[in-house]
SEDREN-737428 format. One record per residue (C-alpha): x, y, z; residue number from 1. Coordinates in steps of 0.1 Angstrom, whole numbers, plus 5000, padded with zeros to 4 digits. Layout:
<atoms>
- xx yy zz k
- X Y Z NUM .
...
</atoms>
This chain:
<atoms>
- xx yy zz k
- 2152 7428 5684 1 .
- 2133 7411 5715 2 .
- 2110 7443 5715 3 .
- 2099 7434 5679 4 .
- 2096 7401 5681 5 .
- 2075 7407 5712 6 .
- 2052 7430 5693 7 .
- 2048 7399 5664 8 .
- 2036 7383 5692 9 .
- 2011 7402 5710 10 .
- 1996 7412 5673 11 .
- 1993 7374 5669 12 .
- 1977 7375 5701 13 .
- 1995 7343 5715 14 .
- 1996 7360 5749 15 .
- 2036 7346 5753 16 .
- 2068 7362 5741 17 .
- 2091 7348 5718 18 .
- 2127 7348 5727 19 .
- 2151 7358 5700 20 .
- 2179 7338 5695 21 .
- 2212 7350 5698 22 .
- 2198 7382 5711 23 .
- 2225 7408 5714 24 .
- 2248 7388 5691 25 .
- 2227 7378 5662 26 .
- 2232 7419 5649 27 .
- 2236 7415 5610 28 .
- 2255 7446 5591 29 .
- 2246 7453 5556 30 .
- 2267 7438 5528 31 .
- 2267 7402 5515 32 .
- 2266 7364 5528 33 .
- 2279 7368 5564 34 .
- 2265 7387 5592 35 .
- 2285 7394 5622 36 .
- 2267 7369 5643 37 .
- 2284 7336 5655 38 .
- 2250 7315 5662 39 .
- 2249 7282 5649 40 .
- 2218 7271 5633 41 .
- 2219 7229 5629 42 .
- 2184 7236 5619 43 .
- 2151 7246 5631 44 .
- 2142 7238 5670 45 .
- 2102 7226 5682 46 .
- 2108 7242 5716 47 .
- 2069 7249 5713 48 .
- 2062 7282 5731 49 .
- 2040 7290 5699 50 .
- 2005 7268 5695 51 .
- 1979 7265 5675 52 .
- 1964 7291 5693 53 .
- 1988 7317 5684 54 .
- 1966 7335 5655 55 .
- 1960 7371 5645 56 .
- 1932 7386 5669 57 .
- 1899 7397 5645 58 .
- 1910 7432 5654 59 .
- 1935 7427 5636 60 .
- 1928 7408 5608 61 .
- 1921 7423 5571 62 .
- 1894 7417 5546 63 .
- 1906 7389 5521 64 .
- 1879 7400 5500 65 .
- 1854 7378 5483 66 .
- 1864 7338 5474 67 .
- 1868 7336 5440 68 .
- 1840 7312 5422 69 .
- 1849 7277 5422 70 .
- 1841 7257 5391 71 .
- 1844 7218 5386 72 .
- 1845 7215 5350 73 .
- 1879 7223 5346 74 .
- 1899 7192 5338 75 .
- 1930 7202 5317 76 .
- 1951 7231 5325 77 .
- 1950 7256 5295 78 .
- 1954 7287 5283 79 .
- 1920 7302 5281 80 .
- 1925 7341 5266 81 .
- 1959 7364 5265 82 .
- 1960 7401 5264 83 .
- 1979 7427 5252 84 .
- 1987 7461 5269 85 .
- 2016 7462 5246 86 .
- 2039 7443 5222 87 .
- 2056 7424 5251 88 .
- 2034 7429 5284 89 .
- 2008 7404 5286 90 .
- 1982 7387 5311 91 .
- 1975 7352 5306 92 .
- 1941 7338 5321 93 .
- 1947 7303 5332 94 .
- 1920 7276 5337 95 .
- 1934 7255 5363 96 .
- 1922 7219 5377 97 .
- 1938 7222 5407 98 .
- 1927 7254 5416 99 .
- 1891 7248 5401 100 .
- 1895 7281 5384 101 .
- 1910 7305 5357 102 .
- 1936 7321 5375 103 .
- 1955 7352 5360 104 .
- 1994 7354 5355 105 .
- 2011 7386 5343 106 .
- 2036 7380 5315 107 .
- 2066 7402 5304 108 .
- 2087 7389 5276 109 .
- 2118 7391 5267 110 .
- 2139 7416 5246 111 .
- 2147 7392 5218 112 .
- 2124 7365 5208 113 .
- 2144 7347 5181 114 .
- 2154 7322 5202 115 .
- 2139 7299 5232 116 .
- 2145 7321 5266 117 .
- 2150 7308 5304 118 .
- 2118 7321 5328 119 .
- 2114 7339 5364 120 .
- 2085 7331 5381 121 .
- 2077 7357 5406 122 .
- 2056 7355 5436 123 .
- 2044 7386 5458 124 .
- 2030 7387 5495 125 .
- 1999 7377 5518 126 .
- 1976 7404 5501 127 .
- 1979 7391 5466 128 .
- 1956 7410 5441 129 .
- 1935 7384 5420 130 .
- 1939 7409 5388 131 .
- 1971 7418 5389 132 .
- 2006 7414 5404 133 .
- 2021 7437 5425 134 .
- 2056 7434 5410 135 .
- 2035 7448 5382 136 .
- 2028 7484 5398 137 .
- 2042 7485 5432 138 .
- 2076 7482 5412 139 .
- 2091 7496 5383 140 .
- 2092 7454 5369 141 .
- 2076 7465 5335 142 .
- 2105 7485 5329 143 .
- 2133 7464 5344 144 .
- 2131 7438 5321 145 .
- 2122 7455 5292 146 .
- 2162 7447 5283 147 .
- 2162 7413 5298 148 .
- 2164 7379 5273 149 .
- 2138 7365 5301 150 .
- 2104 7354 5304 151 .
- 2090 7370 5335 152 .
- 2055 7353 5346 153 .
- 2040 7367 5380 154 .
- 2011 7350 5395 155 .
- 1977 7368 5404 156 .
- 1955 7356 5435 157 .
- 1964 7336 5467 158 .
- 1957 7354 5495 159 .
- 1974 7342 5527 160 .
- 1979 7311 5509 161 .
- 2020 7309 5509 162 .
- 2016 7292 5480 163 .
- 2011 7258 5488 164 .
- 1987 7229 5487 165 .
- 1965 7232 5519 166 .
- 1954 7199 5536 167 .
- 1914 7213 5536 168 .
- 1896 7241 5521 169 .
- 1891 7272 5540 170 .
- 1855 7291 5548 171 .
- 1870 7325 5544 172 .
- 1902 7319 5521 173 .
- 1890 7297 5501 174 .
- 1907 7264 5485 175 .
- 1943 7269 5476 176 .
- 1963 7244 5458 177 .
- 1991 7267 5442 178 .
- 2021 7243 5447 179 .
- 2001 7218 5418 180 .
- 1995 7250 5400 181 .
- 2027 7269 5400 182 .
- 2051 7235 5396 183 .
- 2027 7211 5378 184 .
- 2001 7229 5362 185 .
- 2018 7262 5346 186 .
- 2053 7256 5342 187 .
- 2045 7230 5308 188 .
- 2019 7260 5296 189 .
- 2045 7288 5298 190 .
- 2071 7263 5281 191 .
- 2049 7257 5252 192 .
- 2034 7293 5245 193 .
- 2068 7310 5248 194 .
- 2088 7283 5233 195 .
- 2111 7285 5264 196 .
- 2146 7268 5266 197 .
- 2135 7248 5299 198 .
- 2153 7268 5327 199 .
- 2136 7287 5353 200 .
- 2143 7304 5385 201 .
- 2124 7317 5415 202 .
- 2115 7351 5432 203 .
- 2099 7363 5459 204 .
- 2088 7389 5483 205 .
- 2078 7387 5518 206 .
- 2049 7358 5519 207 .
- 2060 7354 5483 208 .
- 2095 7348 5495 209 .
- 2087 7320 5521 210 .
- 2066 7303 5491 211 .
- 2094 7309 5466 212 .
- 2118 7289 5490 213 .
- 2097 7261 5500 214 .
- 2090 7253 5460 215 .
- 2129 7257 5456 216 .
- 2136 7230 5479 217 .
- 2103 7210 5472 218 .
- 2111 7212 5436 219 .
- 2152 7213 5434 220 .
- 2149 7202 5397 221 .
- 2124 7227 5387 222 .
- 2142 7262 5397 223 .
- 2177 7267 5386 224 .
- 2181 7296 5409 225 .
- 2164 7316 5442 226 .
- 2160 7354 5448 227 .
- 2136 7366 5480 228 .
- 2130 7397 5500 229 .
- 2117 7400 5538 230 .
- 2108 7364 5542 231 .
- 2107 7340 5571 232 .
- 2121 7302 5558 233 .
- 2110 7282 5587 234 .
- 2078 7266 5599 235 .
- 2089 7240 5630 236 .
- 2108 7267 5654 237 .
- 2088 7293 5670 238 .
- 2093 7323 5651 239 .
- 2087 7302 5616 240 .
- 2054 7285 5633 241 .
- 2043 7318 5645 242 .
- 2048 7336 5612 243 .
- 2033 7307 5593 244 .
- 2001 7311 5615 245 .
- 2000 7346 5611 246 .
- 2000 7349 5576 247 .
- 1972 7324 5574 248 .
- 1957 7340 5603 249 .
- 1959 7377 5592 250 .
- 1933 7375 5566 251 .
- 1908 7352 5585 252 .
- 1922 7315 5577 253 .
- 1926 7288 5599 254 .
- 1960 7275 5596 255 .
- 1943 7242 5612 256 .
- 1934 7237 5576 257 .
- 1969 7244 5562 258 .
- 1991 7211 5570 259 .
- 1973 7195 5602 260 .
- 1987 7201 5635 261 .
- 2017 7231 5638 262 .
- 2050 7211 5644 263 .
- 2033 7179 5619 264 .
- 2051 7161 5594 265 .
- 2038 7183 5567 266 .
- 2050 7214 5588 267 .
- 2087 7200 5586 268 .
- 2084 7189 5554 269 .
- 2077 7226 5545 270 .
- 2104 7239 5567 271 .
- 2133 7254 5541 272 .
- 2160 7259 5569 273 .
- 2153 7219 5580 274 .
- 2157 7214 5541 275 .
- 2183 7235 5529 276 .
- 2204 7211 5516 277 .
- 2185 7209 5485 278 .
- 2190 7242 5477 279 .
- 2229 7230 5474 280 .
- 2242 7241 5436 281 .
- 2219 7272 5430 282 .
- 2225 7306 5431 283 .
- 2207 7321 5459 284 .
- 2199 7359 5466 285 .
- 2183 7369 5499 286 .
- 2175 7402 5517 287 .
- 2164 7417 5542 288 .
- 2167 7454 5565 289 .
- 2160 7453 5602 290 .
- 2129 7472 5614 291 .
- 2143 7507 5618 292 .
- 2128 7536 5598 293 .
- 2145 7539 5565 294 .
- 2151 7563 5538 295 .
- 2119 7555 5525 296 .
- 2104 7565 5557 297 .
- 2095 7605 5564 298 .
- 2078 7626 5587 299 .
- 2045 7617 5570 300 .
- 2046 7582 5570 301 .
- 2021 7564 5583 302 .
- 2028 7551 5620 303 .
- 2017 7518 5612 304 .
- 2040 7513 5584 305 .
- 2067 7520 5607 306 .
- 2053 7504 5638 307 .
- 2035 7469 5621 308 .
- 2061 7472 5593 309 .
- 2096 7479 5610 310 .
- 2083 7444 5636 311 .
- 2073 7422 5605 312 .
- 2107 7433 5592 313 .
- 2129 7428 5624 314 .
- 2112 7395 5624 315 .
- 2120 7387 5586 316 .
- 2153 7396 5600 317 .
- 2157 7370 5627 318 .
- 2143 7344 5598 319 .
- 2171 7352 5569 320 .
- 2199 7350 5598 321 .
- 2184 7313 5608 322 .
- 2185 7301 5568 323 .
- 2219 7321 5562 324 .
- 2235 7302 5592 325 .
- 2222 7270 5580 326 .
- 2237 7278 5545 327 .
- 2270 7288 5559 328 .
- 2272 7255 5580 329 .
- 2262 7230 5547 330 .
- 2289 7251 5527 331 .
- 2261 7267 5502 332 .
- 2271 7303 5487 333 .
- 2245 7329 5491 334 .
- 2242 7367 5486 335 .
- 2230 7381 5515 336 .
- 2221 7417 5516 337 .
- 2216 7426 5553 338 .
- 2204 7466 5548 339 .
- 2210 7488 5581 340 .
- 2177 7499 5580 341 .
- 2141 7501 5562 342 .
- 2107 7485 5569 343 .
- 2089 7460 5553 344 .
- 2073 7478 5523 345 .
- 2072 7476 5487 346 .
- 2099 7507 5483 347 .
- 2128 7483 5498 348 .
- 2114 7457 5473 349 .
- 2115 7474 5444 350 .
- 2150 7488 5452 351 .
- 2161 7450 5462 352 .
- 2155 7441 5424 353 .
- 2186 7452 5406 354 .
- 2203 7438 5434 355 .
- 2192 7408 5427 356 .
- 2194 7403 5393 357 .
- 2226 7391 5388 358 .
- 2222 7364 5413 359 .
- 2188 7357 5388 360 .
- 2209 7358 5359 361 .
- 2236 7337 5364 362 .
- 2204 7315 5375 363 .
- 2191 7316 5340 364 .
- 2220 7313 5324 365 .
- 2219 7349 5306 366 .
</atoms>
């Protein structure tokens, strides 16, 4: 695990090595809630090995693509056009004041409309397409739910953003305020259009998951419920703060203009394992594999799916054991899926879903 973590580190380009904790110990075994290690996590530690400085090289770094148009005459969030693709897949343009732009959302509804329906909200990760979500066709989503009596909205857009409101505007990533949109702004939208019954829960995947967690405990009356995949729930210890960065990082932001200084209030007031015990009373899904080629892995895969991938995934790993200990030390029941092996990819992800779902269901009351 130290070799991965390592390599998180040097692709950061912090120049220092982050020490795992519990190294040797801290080895979890698939199954549910309860890994093998014995670590106790009284929550998240500022040891500060990992600085401001710690960002991905330019090397390194992908191409956000262009900043969507900003517009200031948006003063009211509405729905501005649906459409179609069939009788119960639909994408919603948004117009958002907080955003100061129509933003998309892909809808799926539910299997019987007769009645008002609870909703999952789902996030994805740091590349998020601006036109469609991933869920939508990285995963078989579409047809998963077809037999669900669930709303299913999945936000487009918010590259490297985590989903949160950023202190300052960004040259390269542009503004992000997706915490007003996605708890404020949305949510009474949805509620009106689908005639929903009020109760909502949460997924996530990877960047998508960390969001999905902070709005959980930002917003404990707002999701009923929690599901995320590959995510990293701190931002105050070193391996949080350095994954924070680089997501921000990895697509060109400055995460100076995310919540002020790394290790700030607004850090810790974003860090889910320092806040888990609003999360107390909801059923909670998480999972994550451990860096080692999987079955989804072959002789053709690419090596930096395996390489970049299987250390995002080991670090992911570290991060789930850190909020699982927490939960297991407050007394909160989760699920935890620990799987033996796999990268971080889409394939686990999609696979992860099912899994899930019953955690999401009991969530939304189905």
């Amino acid at each position: 695990m130290g070799v991965a973590l390592v390599a998180i580190a040097v692709l950061a380009g912090s120049g220092e090595a982050v020490a795992a904790p519990g190294t040797g110990s801290d080895s979890g075994s698939a199954g549910s809630s309860g890994s093998s290690d014995s670590g106790s996590a009284g929550g998240s530690s500022d040891s500060g090995s990992v600085t401001s400085g710690s960002t991905m090289p330019e090397w390194g770094r992908d191409d956000p693509g262009p900043i969507p148009p900003l517009r200031d005459d948006i003063v009211t969030p509405s729905i501005v056009s649906e459409k179609f693709t069939s009788e119960r897949v639909a994408r919603f343009l948004i117009a958002s004041p907080a955003l100061h732009r129509e933003v998309g959302v892909d809808v799926l509804l539910p299997a019987d409309g007769s009645v008002p329906r609870p909703t999952l909200y789902m996030l994805e990760g740091v590349g998020a397409d601006e036109n469609q979500s991933g869920w939508m066709y990285m995963t078989d989503a579409p047809k998963f739910f077809a037999d669900k009596n669930a709303n299913v909205v999945m936000t487009n857009g918010g590259v490297a953003s985590l989903y949160t409101d950023w202190d300052k505007r960004d040259p390269k990533i542009g503004l992000h305020k997706w915490e007003t949109f996605i708890t404020k702004e949305l949510p009474p939208l949805i509620n009106a259009r689908l005639k929903t019954n009020g109760v909502n829960a949460i997924a996530g995947n990877s960047m998508g998951a960390q969001g999905a967690m902070m709005l959980a405990h930002r917003h404990p009356d707002l999701y009923r419920g929690i599901a995320v995949f590959s995510g990293c729930y701190s931002t105050t210890d070193d391996i949080g703060r350095l994954s924070t960065q680089v997501t921000v990082s990895s697509r060109g932001g400055d995460p100076a203009n995310l919540w002020g200084v790394p290790g700030g209030p607004e850090w810790e007031a974003h860090d889910t394992v320092r806040h888990a015990e609003a999360l107390r009373g909801k059923p909670i899904y998480m999972s994550v594999a451990t860096g080692i080629a999987g079955r989804h892995e072959g002789p053709g895969t690419d090596a930096e799916r395996i390489v970049v991938g299987g250390a995002i995934e080991a670090a992911a790993n570290q991060c789930t054991k850190r909020l699982d200990r927490k939960l297991r030390e407050l007394g909160i029941p989760a699920t935890v899926d620990y799987e033996p092996t796999g990268v971080h990819a889409w394939a686990y992800w999609k696979d992860q879903l099912p899994k899930a779902w019953p955690t999401l269901r009991q969530a939304l009351g189905l």
